[in-house]
C-alpha positions in Angstrom: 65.1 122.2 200.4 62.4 123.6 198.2 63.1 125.9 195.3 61.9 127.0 192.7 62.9 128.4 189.3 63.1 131.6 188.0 65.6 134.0 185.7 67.9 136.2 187.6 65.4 139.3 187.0 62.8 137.5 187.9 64.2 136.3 190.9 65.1 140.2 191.8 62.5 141.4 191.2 60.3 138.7 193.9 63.3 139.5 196.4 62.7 143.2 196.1 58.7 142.9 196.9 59.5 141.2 200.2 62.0 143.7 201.6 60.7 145.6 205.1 62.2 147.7 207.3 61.3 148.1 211.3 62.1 151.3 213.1 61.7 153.8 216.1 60.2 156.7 214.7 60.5 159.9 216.5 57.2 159.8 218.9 58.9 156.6 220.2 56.5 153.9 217.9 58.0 150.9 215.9 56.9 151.2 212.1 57.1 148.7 209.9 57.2 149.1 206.2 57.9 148.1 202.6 61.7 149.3 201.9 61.2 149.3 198.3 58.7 152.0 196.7 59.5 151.1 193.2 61.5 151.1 190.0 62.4 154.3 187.9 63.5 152.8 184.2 65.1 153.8 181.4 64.8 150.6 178.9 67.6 150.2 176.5 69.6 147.9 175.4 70.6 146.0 178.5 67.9 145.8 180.2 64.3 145.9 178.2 64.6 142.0 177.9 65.2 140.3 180.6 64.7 142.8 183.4 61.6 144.4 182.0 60.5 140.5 181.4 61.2 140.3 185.6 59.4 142.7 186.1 56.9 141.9 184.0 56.2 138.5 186.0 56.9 139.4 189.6 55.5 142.6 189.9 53.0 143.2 192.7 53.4 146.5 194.9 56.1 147.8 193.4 55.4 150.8 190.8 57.5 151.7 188.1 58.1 155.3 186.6 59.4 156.1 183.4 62.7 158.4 183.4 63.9 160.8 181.5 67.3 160.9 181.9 69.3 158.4 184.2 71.1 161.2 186.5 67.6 162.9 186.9 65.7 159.8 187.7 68.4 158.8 189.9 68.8 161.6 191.6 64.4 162.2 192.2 64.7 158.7 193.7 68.2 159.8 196.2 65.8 162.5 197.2 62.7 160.2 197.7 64.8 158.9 200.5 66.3 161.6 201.9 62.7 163.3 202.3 61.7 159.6 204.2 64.7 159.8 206.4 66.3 157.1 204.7 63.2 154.7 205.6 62.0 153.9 201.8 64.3 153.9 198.8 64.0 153.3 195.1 65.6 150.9 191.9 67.2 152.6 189.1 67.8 150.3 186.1 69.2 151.3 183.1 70.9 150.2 179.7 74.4 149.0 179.4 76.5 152.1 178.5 76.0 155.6 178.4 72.2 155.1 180.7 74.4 153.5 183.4 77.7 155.8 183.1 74.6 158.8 183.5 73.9 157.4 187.0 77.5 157.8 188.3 76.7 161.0 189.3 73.8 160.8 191.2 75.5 157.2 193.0 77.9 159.8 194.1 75.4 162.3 195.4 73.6 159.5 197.2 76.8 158.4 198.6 77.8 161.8 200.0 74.8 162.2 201.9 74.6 158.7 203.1 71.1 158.5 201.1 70.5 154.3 200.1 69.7 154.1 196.3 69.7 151.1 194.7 71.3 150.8 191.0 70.8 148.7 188.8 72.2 148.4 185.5 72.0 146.3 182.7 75.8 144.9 182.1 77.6 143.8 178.8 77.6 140.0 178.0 79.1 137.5 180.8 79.7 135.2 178.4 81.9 137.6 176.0 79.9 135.2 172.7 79.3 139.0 171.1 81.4 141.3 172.5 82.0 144.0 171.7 78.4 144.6 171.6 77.1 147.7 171.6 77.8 150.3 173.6 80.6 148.5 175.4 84.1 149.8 175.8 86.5 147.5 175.9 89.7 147.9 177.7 92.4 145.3 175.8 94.1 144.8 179.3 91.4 143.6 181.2 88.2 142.1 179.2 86.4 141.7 183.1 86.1 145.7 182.9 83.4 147.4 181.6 82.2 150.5 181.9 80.9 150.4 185.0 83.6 149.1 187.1 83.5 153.1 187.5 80.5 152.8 189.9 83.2 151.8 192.8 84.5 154.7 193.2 81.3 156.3 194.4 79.4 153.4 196.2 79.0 152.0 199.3 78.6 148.1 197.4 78.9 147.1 194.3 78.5 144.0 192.6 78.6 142.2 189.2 76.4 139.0 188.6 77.7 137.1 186.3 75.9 133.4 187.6 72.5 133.9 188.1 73.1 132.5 192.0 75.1 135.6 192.5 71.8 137.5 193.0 71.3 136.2 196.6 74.7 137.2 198.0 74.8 140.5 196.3 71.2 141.5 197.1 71.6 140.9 201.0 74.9 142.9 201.0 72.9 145.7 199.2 70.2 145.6 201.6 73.0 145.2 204.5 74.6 148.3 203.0 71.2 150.6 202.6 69.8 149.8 205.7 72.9 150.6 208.3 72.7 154.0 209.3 76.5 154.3 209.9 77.2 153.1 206.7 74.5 153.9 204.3 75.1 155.5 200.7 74.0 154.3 197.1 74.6 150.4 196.3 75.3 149.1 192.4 74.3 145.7 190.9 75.1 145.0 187.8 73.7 142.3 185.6 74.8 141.2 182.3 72.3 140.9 179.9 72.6 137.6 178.9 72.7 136.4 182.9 69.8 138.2 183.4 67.6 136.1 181.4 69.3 132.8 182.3 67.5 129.8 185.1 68.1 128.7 188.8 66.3 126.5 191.1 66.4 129.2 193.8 65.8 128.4 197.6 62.2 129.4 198.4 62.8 130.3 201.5 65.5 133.4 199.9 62.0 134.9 198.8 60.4 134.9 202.0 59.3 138.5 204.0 62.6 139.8 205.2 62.9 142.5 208.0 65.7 144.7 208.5 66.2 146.7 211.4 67.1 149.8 211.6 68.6 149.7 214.8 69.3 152.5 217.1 73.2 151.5 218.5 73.3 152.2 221.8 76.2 154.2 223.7 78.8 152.5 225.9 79.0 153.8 229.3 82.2 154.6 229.5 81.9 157.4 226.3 78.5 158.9 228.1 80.3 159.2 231.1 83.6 160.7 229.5 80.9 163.0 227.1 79.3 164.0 229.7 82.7 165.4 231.9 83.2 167.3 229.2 79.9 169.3 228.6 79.7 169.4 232.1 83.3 171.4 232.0 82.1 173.8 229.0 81.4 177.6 229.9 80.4 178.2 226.2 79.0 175.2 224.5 77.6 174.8 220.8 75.1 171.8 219.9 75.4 171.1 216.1 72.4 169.6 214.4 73.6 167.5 211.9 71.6 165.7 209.2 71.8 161.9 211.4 69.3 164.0 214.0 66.5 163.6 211.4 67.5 160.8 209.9 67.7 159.0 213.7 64.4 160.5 213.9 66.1 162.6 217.4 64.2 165.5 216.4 62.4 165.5 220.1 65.2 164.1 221.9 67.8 166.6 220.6 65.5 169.7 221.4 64.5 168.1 224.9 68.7 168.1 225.5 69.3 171.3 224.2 67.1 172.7 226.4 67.3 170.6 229.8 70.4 172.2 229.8 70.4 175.3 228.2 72.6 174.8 225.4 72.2 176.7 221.8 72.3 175.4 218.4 73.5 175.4 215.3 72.0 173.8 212.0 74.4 171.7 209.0 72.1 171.6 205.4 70.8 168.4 206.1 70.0 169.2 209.6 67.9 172.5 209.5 64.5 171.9 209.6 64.8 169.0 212.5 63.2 172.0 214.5 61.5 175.2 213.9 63.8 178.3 213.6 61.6 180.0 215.9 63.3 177.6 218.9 64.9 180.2 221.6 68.1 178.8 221.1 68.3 178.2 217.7 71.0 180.2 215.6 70.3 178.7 212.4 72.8 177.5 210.0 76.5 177.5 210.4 79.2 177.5 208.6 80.4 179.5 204.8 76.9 179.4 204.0 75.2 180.1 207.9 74.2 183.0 209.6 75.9 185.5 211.7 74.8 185.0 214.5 75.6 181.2 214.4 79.0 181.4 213.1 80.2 184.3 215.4 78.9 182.7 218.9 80.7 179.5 217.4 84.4 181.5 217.4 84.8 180.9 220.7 83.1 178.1 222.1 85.2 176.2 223.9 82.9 172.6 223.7 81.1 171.7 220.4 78.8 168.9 220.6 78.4 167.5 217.0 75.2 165.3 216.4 74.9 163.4 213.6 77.4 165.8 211.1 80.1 164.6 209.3 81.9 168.0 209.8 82.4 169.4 205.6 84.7 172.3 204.7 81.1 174.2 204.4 80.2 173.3 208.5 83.5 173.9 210.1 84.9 176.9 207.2 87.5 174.5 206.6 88.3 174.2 210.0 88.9 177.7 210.9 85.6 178.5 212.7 85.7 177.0 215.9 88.7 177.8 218.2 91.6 175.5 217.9 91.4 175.1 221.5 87.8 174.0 221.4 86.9 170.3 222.6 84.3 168.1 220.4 82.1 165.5 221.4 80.8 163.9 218.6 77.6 161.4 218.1 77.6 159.6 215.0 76.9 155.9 214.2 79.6 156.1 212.5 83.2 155.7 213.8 85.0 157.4 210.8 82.7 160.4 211.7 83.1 160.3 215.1 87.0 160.9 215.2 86.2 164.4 213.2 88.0 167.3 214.8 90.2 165.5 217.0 86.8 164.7 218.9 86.2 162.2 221.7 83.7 160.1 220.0 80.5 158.6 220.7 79.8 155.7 218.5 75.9 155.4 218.4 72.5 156.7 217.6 71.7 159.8 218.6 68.4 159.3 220.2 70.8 156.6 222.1 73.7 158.8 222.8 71.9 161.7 224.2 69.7 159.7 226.3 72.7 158.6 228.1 74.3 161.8 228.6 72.1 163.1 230.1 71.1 160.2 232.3 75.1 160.6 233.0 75.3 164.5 233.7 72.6 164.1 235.9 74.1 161.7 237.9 76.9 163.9 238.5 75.1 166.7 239.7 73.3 168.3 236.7 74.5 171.3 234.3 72.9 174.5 232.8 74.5 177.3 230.9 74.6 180.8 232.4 72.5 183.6 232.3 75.5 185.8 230.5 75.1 182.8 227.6 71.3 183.3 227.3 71.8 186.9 226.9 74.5 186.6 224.1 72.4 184.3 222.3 69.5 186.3 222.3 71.6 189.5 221.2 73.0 187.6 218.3 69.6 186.4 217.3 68.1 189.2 217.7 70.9 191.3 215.4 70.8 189.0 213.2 66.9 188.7 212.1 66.9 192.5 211.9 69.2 192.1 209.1 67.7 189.3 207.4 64.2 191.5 207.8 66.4 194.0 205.9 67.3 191.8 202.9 63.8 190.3 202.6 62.8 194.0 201.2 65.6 194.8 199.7 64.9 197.0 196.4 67.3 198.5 193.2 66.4 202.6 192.8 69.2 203.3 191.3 72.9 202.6 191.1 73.6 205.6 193.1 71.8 204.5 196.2 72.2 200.6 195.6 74.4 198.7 197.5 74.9 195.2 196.3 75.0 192.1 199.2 78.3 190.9 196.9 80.5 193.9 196.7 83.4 192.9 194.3 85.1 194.0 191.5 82.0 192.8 188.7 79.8 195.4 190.4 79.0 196.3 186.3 77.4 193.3 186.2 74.4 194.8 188.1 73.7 197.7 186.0 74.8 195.4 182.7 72.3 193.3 183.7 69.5 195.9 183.9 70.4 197.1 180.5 69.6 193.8 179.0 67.1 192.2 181.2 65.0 195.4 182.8 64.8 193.7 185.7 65.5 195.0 188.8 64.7 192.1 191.3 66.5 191.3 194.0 67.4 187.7 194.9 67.4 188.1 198.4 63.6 189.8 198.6 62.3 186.9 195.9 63.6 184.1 198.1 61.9 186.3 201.5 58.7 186.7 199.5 58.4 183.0 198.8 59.7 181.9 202.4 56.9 184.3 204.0 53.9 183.5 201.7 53.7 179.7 200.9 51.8 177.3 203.1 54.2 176.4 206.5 54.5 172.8 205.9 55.5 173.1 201.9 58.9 171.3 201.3 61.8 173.5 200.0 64.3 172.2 197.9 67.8 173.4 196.9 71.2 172.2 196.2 73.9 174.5 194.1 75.0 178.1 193.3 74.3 180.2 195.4 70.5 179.6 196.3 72.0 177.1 199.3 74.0 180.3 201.0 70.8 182.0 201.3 68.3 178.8 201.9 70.7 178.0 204.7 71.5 181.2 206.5 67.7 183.3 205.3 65.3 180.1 205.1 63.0 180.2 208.2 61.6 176.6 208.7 58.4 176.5 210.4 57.6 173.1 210.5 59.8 169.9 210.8 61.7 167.9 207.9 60.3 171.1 205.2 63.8 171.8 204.4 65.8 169.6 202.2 69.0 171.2 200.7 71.2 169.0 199.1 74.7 170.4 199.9 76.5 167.1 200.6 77.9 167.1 196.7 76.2 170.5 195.7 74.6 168.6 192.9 73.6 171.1 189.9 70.5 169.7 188.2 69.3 168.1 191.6 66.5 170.5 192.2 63.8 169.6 189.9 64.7 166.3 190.6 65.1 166.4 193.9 61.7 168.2 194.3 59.7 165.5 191.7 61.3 162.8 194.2 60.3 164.5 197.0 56.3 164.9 195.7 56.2 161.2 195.3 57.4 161.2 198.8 55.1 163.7 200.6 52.5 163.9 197.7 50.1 165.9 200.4 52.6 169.3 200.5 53.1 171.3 198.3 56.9 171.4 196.7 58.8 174.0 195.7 62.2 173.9 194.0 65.1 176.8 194.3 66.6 176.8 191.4 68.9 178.9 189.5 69.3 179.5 185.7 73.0 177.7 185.7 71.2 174.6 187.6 68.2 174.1 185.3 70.4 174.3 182.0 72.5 171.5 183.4 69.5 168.8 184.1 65.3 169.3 184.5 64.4 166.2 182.3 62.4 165.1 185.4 60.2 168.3 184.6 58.6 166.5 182.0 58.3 163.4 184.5 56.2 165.4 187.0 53.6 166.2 184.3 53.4 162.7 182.8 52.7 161.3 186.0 50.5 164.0 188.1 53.2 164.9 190.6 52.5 168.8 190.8 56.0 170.8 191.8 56.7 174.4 191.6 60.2 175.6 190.4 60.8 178.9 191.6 64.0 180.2 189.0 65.9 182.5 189.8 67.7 183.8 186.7 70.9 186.0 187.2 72.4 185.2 183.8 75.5 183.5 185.4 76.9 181.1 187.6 76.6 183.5 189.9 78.0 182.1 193.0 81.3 180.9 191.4 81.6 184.3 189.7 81.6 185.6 193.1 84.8 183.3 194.1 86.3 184.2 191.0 86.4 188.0 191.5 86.3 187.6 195.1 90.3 186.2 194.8 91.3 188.4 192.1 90.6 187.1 189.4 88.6 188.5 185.9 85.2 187.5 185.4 85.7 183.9 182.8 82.8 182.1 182.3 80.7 182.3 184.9 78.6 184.8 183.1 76.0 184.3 180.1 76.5 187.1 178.1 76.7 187.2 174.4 79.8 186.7 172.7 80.7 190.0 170.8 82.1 189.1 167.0 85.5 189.9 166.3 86.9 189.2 169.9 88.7 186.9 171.4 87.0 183.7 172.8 88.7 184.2 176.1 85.6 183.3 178.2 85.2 186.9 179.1 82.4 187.7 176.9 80.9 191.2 177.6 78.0 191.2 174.8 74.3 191.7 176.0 73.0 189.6 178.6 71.1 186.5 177.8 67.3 186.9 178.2 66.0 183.1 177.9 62.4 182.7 178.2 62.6 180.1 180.8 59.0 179.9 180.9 58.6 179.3 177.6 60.6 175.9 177.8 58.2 174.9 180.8 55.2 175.9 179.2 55.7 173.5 176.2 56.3 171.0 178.6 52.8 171.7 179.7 53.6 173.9 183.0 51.5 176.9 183.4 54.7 179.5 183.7 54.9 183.0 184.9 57.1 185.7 183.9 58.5 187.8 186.9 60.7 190.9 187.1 59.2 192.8 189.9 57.7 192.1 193.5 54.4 192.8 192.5 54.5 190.3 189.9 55.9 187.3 192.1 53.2 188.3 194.6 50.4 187.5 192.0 52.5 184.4 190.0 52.6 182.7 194.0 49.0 183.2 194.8 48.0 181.6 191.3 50.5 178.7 191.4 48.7 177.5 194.6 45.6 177.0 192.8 47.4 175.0 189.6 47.0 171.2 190.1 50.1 170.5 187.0 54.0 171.5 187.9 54.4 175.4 187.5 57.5 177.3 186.7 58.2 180.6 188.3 60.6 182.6 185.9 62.4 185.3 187.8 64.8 187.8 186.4 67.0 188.3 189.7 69.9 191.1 189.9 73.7 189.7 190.1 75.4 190.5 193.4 72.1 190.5 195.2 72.4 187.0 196.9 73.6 186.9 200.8 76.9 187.1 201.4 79.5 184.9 203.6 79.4 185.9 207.5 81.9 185.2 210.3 83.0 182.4 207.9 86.0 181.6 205.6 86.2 178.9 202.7 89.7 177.8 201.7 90.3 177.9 197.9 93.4 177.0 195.3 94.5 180.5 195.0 97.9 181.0 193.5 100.5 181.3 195.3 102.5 183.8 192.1 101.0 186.1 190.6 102.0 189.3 188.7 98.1 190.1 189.7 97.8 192.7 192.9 94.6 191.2 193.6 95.5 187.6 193.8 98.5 188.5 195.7 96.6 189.8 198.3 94.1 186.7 197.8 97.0 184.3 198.7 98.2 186.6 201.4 94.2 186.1 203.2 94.7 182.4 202.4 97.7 181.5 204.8 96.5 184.4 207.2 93.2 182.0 208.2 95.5 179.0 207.5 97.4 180.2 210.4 94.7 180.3 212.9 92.8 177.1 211.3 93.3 173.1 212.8 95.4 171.0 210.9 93.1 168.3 211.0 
């Protein structure tokens, strides 16, 4: 056997430059490709030595990008992927302590979405010779722990190598893991430092070019038959379009089934965009955060047809807005997913699994909806983008005439707001503005607060794969991120992140990133001086307002979270600009019109600062979310809270 020998890192990194991945993309062509773009790094202790000295030898395609801040660079790479449809991915290597206990969150963001990241931090010593060195926490019980043992919890494979052979094992499960589209999520692989700079005669033949296949798992007969008995049975079906349509690449397949047989759609976060929202039987999102016309023709369906979802609390309005008698037939590649809802599952791709069905309704005589069904769903649409038409010019006169989209109990906060900020924006006319007047194919981007509720349900989606919401862990600090990760995927459209003021105090590091390395995004902020969608849950069940908004605190009163000084005015654009963004300041219509136009022409990131109204986001239709409320209270309010609560527990499933 011939070998040849190399340090653990360097033996990584020539493993990761031969990594390629075959797959069926969605005009029916096998594409083969690198699977590893490159490395974002944060060098520290743990990993500047022997890793960088891997790197450093072995390099050839690979790039590398410096980081700012682990979550951020983690989470611009989980959002690389996601843009690719799972088809590329990125290393993220970091120090030994806090750099790698940074990434947990963005391993857990990745894992929730089923998005393949590959982590990579640098480990405390194998050999224990200096421990505790620093950074490292020990834990007196167990001197195999270290800090990032944690990873576990939020992966889909971890691994420690402490003997530099380890590598091979570890990296094929990693690449088993981030290439199985049943099974895919974030992957860690820790190294200690001291392994990573030790020798082995490795087998060349481990660093040959090595193909994995994406494969696209067929169905069994027996569940198209049995799938296709029941759609055939349904008077009032719903198609879900979940996010495994695009990552399957079933965009055509799933719109060719949908309308073979006349069947209407609904659309998860990771699945809007698969088709246009113009599509006739399109209803847009469902769900807490979907439309109104989506969630009420999904009350009473009596067969629901999940493709590719894994059926959250936000898709199903914890599993109180589809009929209890309703029937599922689910399509996922995963089995775990495919028992959702009690459903009769179909365990493979869905380019596979529709293919079949239909082949199998066919067979038994054909199927198409009725004429009363297209009329419905035309009604509903037709209802519901008058409304949305509505909130796209929505405007503040006065408080006498204004009607807030969130009517609760903090209705001061509208006029407080005004008094401090002078702005009179609405959120949801900003958001329409954008949506109607940046190029068709630019990418949006959005992930917490209340931005997703409106991207979802108000969003329109001209062209495929443009949306990419993150609402799989509602991720704060994601959308700068997510949209630098997304530039360096699709660096020929234009990228615009939706981001609130609670979202870019949390994490934008990856701001400063875009700059440094020419990848032009927009962030369009919208600044409500709160967290304004949790403030909405928190009055909304009867509660005071705590926290959730940015006021001053007054001197001389309690600090009982429920400050009630002046508003804070932060010159978000300020902090861009010294960043070297070109910035615009943005309190009227008028003014967003002209900062839009002028952003197009700007080749360096820009930052659109916009003072937005509380209480003007969209609000929750046909839907219900199921929250702790308290069960005693000497509170009215939260009495009648609770009450609500087990009313829609009543008529929810179980399971």
């Amino acid at each position: 056997m011939e070998t040849v020998r190399l340090t653990t890192s360097q033996a990584c990194i020539r493993f990761l430059e031969n990594q390629y991945v075959s797959y069926i993309d969605m005009d029916g062509n096998e594409v083969e490709q690198k699977f590893i773009r490159g490395i974002f790094m944060i060098p520290g202790h743990g990993n500047c030595v022997g890793y960088c000295n891997g790197i450093e030898q072995e390099i050839k395609d690979l790039e590398v990008y410096q980081g700012k801040n682990e979550q951020g660079m983690a989470l611009a790479a989980v959002a690389f992927s996601r843009q690719l449809r799972r088809k590329q991915a990125f290393v993220c290597t970091s120090s030994v302590g806090p750099g790698a206990c940074n990434m947990i969150t963005a391993a857990a963001t990745a894992t929730a979405n089923n998005i393949p990241v590959l982590l990579m931090p640098g480990d405390v010593y194998a050999s224990r010779q200096p421990d505790p060195v620093l950074q490292q926490m020990e834990q007196p019980q167990n001197l195999t722990i270290s800090a990032h043992d944690s990873f576990q919890a939020v992966v889909k494979y971890w691994g420690r190598v402490n003997r530099p052979e380890q590598i091979m094992t570890d990296m094929i499960s990693a690449f088993r893991v981030m290439t199985d589209p049943g099974n895919c999520g974030a992957v860690a692989v820790s190294i200690p430092q001291d392994v990573q700079g030790e020798a082995y005669d490795y087998p060349v033949d481990f660093f040959k070019k090595r193909v994995w296949n994406i494969e696209r798992r067929p169905a069994t007969k027996k569940a198209a038959k049995k799938a296709a008995e029941i759609i055939r049975s349904a008077k009032k079906p719903l198609l879900i379009c979940g996010g495994g349509v695009r990552y399957a690449e079933a965009h055509k397949v799933f719109r060719a089934f949908a309308e073979k047989y006349g069947i209407a759609f609904g659309e998860t976060q990771a699945g809007k965009s698969a088709i246009e929202w113009t599509h006739p039987l399109s209803l847009g999102g469902l769900g807490i955060t979907g439309t109104e016309c989506a969630n009420a023709f999904a009350h009473d369906c009596d067969v629901v047809i999940g493709v590719g979802t894994r059926y959250t609390d936000f898709t199903t309005a914890s599993k109180w807005l589809y009929d209890v008698n309703a029937k599922f037939v689910n399509i996922n590649p995963s089995e775990f997913q495919c028992l959702k809802m009690d459903a009769y599952p179909v365990v493979a791709d869905a380019n596979e699994a529709l293919t079949a069905i239909e082949a199998e309704i066919d067979a038994m005589g054909g199927y198409h909806t009725s004429d009363e069904y297209a009329a419905e769903v035309k009604r509903l649409q037709d209802a519901w983008w008058a409304d949305v038409d509505r909130m796209d010019h929505t405007e503040y006169i006065d408080a006498e005439s204004y009607v807030p989209e969130i009517q609760d109990a903090n209705r001061r906060a509208v006029e407080h707001y005004i008094e401090s900020i002078g702005s009179k924006l609405t959120q949801t006319a900003a958001l329409g503005y954008i949506n109607t007047h940046i190029a068709p194919d630019s990418i949006c981007v959005g992930a917490a607060g209340s931005l997703p509720g409106d991207l979802q349900a108000l969003w329109r989606a001209s062209v495929p794969n443009t949306y990419h919401c993150e609402y799989g862990y509602s991720c704060m600090g994601y959308e700068v991120a997510g949209a630098y990760g997304c530039k360096i995927a699709c660096p020929d459209q234009e990228v615009y992140a939706m981001c609130g003021d609670g979202s870019f105090d949390m994490l934008h590091s990856e701001l400063i990133a875009s700059i440094q390395y020419g990848y032009k995004i927009n962030v369009c902020l919208f600044d409500n001086a709160a967290y304004g969608c949790i403030n909405n849950l928190q009055v909304g069940q009867g509660n005071k307002s705590r926290t959730t908004e940015k006021n001053m605190h007054i001197p001389g009163t309690p600090y009982d979270g429920c400050d009630l000084g002046p508003a804070m005015n932060i010159d978000y654009a300020g902090v861009a600009e010294a960043y070297g963004c070109k910035v615009y300041r943005v309190k009227t219509i008028d003014e967003l019109a002209a900062a839009l136009e002028d952003s197009k022409k700007q080749t360096v990131s820009t930052l659109i600062d916009m003072k937005v109204l509380p209480k003007s986001m969209s609000k929750e239709w046909e839907a219900w979310w199921r929250v702790g409320v308290a069960s005693v209270s000497e509170k009215p309010e939260v009495q009648e809270a609770y009450k609500r609560l087990q009313d829609h527990l009543y008529e929810a499933r179980h399971y």
